[in-house]
mmCIF file of the C-alpha atoms, coordinates in Angstrom:
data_MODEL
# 
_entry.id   MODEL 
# 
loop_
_atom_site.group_PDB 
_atom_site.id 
_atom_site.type_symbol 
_atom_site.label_atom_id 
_atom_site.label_alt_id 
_atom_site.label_comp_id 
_atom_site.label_asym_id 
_atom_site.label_entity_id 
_atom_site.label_seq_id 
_atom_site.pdbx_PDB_ins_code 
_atom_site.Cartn_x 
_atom_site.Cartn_y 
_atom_site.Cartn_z 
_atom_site.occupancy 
_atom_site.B_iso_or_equiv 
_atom_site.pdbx_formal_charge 
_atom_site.auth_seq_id 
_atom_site.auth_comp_id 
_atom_site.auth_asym_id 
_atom_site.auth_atom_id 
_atom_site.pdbx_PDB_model_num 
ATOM 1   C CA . UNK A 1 1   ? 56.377 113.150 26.358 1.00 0.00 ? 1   UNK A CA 1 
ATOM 2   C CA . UNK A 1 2   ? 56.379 114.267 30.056 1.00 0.00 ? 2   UNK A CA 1 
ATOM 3   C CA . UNK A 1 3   ? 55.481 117.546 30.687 1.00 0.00 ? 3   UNK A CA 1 
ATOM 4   C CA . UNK A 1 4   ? 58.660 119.988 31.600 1.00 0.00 ? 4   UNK A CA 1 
ATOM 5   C CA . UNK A 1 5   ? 57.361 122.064 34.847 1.00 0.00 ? 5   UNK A CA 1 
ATOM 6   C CA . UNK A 1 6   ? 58.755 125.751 36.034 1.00 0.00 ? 6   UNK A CA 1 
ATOM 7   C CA . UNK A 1 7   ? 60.333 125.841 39.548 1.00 0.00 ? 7   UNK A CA 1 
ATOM 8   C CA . UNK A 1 8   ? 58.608 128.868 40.915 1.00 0.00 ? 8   UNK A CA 1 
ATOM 9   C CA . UNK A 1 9   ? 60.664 131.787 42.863 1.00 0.00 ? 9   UNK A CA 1 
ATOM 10  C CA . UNK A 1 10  ? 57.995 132.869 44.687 1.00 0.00 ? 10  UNK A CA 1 
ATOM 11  C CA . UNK A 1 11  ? 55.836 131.078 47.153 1.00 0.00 ? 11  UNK A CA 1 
ATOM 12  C CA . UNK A 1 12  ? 52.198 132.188 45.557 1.00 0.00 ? 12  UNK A CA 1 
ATOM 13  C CA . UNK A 1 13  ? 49.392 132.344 48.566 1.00 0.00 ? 13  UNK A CA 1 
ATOM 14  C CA . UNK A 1 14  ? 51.534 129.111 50.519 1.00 0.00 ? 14  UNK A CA 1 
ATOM 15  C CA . UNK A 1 15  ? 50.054 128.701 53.789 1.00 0.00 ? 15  UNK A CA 1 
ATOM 16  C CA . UNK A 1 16  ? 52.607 129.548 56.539 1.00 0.00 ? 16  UNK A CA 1 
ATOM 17  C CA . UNK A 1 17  ? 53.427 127.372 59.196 1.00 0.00 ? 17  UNK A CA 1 
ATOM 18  C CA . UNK A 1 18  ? 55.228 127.613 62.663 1.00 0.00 ? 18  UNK A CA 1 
ATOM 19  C CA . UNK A 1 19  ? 58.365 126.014 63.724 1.00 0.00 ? 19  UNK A CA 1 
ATOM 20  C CA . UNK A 1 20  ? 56.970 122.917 66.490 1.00 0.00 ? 20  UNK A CA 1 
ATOM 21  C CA . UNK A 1 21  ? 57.809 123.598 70.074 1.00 0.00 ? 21  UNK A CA 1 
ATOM 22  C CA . UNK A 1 22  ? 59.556 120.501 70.580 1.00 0.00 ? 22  UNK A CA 1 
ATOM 23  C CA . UNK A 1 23  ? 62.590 121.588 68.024 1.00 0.00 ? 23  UNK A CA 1 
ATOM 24  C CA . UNK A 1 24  ? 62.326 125.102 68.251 1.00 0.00 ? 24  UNK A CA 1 
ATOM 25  C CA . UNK A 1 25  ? 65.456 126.827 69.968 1.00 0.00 ? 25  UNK A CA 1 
ATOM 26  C CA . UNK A 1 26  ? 64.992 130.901 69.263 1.00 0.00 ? 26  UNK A CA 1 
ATOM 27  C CA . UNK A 1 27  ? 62.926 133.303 68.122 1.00 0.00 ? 27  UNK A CA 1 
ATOM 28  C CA . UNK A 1 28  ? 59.295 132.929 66.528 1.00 0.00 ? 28  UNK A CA 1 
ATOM 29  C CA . UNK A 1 29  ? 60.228 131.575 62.912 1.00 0.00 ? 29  UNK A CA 1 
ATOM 30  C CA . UNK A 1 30  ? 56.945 130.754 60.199 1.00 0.00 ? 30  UNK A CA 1 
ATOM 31  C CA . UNK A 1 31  ? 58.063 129.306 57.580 1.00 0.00 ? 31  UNK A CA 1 
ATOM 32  C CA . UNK A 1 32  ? 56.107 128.199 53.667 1.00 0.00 ? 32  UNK A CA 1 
ATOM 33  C CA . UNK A 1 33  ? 57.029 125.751 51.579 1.00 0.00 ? 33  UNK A CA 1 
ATOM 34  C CA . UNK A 1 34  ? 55.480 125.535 47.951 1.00 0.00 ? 34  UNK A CA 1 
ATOM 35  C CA . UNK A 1 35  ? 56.385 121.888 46.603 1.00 0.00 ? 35  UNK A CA 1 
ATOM 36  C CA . UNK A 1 36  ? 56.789 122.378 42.577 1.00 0.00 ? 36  UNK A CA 1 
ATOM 37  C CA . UNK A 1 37  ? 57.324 118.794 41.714 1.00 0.00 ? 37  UNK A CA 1 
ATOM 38  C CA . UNK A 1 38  ? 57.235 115.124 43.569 1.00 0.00 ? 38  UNK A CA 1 
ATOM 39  C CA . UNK A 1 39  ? 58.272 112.022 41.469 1.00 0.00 ? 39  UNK A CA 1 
ATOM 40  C CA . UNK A 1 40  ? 55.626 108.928 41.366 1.00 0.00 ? 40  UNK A CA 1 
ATOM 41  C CA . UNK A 1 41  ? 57.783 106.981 44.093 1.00 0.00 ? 41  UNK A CA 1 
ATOM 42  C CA . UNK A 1 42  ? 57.366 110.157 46.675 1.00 0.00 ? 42  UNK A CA 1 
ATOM 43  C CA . UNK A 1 43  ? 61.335 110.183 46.832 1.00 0.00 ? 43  UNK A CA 1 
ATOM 44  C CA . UNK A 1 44  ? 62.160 112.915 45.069 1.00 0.00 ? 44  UNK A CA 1 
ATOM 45  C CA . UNK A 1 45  ? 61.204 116.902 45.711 1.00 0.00 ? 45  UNK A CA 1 
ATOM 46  C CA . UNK A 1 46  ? 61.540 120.226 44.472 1.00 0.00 ? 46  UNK A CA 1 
ATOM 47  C CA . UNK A 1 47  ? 60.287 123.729 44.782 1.00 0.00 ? 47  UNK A CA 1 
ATOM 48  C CA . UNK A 1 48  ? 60.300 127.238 47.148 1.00 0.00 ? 48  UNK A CA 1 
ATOM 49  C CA . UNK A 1 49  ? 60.650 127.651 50.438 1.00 0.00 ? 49  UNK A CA 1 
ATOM 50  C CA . UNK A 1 50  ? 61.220 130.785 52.817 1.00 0.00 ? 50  UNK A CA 1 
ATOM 51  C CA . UNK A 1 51  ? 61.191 131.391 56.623 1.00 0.00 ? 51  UNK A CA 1 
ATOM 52  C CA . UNK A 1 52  ? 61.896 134.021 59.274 1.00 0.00 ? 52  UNK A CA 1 
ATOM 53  C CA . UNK A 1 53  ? 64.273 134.726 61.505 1.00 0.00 ? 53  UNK A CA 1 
ATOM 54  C CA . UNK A 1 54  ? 64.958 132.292 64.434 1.00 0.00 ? 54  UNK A CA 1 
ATOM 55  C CA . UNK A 1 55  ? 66.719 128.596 64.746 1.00 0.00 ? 55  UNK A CA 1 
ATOM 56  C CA . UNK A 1 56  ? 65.343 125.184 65.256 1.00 0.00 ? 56  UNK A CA 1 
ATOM 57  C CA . UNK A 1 57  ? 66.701 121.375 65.642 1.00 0.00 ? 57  UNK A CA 1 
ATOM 58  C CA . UNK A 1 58  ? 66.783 119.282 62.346 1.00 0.00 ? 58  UNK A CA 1 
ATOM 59  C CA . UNK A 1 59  ? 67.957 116.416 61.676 1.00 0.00 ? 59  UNK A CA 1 
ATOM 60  C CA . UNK A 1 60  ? 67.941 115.032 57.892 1.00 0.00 ? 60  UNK A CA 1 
ATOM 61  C CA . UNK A 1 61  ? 66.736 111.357 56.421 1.00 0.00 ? 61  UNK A CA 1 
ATOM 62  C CA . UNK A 1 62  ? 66.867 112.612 53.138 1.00 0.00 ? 62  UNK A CA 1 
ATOM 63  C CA . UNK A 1 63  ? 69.469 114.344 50.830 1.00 0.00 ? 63  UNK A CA 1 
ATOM 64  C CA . UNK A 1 64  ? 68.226 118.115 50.225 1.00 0.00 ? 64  UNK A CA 1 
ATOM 65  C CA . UNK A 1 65  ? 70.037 120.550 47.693 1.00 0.00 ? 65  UNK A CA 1 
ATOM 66  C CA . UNK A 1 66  ? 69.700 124.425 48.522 1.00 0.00 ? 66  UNK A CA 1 
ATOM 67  C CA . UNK A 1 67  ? 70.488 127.545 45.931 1.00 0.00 ? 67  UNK A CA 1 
ATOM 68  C CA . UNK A 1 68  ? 69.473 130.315 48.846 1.00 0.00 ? 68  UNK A CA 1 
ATOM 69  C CA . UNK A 1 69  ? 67.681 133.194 46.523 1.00 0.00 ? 69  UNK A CA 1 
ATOM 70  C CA . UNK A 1 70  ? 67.244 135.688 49.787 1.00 0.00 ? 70  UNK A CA 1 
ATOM 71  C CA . UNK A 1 71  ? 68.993 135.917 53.487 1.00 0.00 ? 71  UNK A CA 1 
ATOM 72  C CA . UNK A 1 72  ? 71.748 134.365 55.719 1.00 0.00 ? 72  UNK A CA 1 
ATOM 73  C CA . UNK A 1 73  ? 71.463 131.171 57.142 1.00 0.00 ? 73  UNK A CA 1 
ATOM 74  C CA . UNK A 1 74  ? 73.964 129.542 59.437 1.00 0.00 ? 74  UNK A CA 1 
ATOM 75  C CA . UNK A 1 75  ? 73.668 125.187 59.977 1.00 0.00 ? 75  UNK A CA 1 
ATOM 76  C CA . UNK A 1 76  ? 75.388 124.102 63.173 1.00 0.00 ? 76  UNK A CA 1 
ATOM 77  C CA . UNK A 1 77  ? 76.304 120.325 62.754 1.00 0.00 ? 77  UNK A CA 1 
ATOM 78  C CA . UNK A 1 78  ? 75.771 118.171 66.427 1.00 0.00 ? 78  UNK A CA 1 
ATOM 79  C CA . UNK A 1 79  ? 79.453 118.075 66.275 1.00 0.00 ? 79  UNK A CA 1 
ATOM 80  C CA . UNK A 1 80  ? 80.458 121.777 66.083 1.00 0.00 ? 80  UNK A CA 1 
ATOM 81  C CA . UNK A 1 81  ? 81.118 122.684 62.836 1.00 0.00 ? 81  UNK A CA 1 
ATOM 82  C CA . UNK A 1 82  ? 79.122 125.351 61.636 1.00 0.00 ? 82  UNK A CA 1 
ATOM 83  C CA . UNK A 1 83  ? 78.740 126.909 57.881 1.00 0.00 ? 83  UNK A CA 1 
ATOM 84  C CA . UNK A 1 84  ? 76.801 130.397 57.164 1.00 0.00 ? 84  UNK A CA 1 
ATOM 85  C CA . UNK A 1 85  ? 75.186 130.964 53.375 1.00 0.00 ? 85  UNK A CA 1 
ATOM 86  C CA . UNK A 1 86  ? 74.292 134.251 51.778 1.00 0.00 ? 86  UNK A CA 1 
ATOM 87  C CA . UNK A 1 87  ? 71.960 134.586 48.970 1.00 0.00 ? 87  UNK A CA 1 
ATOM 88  C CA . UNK A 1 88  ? 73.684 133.271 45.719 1.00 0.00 ? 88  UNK A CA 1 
ATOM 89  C CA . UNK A 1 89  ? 75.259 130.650 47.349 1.00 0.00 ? 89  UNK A CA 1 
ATOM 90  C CA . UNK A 1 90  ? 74.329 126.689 46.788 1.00 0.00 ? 90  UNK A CA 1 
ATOM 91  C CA . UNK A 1 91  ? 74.999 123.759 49.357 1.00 0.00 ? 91  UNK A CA 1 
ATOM 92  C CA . UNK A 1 92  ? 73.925 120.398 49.912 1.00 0.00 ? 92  UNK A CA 1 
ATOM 93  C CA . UNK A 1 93  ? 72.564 118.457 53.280 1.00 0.00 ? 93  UNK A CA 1 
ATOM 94  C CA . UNK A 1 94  ? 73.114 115.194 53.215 1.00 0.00 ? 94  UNK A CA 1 
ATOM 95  C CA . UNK A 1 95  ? 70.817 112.212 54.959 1.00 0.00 ? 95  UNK A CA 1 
ATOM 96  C CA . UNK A 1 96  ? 72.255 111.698 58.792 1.00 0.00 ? 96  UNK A CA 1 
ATOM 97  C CA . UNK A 1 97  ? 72.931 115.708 59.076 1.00 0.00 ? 97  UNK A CA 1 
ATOM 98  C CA . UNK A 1 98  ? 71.580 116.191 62.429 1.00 0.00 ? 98  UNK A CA 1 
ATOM 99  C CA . UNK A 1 99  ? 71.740 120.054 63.933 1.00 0.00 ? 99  UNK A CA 1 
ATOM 100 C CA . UNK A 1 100 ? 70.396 123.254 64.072 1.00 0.00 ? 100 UNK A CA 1 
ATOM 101 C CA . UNK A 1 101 ? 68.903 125.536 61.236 1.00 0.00 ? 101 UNK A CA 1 
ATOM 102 C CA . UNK A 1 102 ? 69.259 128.847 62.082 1.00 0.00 ? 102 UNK A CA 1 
ATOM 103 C CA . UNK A 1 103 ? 67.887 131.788 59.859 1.00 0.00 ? 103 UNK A CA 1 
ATOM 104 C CA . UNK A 1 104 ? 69.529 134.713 60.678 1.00 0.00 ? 104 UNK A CA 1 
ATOM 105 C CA . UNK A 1 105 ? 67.918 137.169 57.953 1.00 0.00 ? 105 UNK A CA 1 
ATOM 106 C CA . UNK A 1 106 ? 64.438 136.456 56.719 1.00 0.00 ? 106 UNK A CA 1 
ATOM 107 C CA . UNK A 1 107 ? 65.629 133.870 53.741 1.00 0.00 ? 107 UNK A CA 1 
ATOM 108 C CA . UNK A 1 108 ? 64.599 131.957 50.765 1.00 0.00 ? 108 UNK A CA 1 
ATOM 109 C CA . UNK A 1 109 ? 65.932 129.211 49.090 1.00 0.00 ? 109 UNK A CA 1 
ATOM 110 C CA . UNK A 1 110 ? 64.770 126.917 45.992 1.00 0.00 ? 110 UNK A CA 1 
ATOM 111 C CA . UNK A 1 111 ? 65.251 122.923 47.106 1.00 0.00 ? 111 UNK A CA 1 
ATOM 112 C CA . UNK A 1 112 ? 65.658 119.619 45.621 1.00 0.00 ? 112 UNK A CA 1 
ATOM 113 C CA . UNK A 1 113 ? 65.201 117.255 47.566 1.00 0.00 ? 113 UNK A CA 1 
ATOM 114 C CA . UNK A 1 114 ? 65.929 112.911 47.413 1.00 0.00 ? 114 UNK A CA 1 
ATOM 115 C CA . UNK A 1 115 ? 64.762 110.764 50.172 1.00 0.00 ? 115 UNK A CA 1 
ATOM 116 C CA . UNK A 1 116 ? 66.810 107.527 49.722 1.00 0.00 ? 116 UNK A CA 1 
ATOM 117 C CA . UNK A 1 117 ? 65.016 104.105 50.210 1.00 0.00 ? 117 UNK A CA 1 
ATOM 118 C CA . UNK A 1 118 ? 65.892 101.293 52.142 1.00 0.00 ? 118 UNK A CA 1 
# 
């Protein structure tokens, strides 16, 4: 029987990384990412991740589903419409989402995440 694995809140010693210059649009975000669980086929994701304060371009291949456990966050969609999320809150991004990620407070979310095939 496979064996059933904990989703971690916190992020444990994960290296932090910086946003890349190329989509970075404010501030001086780092950001960690502690990856709990990836199927065999690589397409499906889950675990911790947490990041400072700042905004940067994204744009989404895969479906990702947030619960936010700390901060504010605000996504800005390439066509205007914007949503903000407090801790508590849950959303979903799905593939072709292309936009910014802004944090506003220091946040954390738990993610699952499915990358579709071809």
């Amino acid at each position: 029987m496979p064996e059933i694995l904990p989703v971690p809140h916190a992020l444990a010693g994960a290296p932090r990384e910086t946003i890349t210059a190329d989509r970075l649009l404010s501030g001086h975000p780092t950001q960690a990412v502690a990856n709990a669980f990836s199927s065999p086929d690589a397409r499906f994701h889950c675990g911790v991740w947490e990041a400072d304060a700042g905004a940067w371009r994204v744009h989404y291949t895969e479906h990702e589903f947030c619960h936010l456990l700390a901060g504010r966050l605000r996504l800005r969609g390439d066509d205007g419409a914007e949503t903000v999320w407090e801790a508590g809150q849950s959303f979903v991004v799905p593939a072709g989402f292309s936009g910014t990620w802004e944090v506003l407070e220091p946040a954390r979310k738990l993610y699952a995440i499915y990358e579709p095939g071809d």
